[in-house]
N, C-alpha and C positions, 0 to 999 in steps of 0.2 A: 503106393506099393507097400506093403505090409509084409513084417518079416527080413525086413533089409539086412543084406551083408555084403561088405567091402569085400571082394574076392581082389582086386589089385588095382593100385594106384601109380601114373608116375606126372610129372612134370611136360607139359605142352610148352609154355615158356615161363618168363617168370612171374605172371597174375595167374595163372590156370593148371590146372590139374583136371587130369583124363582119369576118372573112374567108373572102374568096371564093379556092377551088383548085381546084385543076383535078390530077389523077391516074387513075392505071390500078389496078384490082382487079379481079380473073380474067381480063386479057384486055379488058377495057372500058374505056372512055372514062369519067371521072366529074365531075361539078361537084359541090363541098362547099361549103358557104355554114356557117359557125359561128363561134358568140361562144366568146371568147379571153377571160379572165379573169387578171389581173396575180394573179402568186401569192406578190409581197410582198417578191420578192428581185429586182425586176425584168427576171422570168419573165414570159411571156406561155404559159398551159396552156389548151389545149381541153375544151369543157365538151360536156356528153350534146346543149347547145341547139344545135339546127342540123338538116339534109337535107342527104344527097349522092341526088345525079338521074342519069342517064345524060346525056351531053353531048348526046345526038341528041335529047332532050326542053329544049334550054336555048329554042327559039322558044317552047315552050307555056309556060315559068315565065315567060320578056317579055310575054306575052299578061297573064298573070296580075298579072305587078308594074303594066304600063300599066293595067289594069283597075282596079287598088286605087291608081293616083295618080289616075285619075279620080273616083272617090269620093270619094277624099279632099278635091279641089280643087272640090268643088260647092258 
């Protein structure tokens, strides 16, 4: 991805970190959401875990995280 930028980071547990980026690949707009694993030299390296989506799809991933905090909060 080219063009990267940390849009937000937080804590999964205490080896990983969920970060949210935002970049261009072919020409497109991308959102990357991926756990970041501490690699001991305090390194933070990208792991296979995560989805990048086209940005013009970020309202239907909202749809879908509000949908799974309401489940959750029942």
């Amino acid at each position: 991805m080219e063009n990267e930028k940390l849009i937000y980071k937080f804590k999964k547990n205490y080896l990983e970190d969920v970060c949210i980026m935002m970049g261009d690949y072919n020409g497109k707009s991308l959102i990357d959401i991926r756990s970041f694993i501490n690699d001991g030299k305090s390194e933070m390296k990208p792991t296979r875990k995560g989805i990048s989506i086209r940005a013009d799809l970020i309202s239907e991933l909202r749809k879908g995280i509000e949908e799974a905090e309401r489940e959750h909060n029942k």
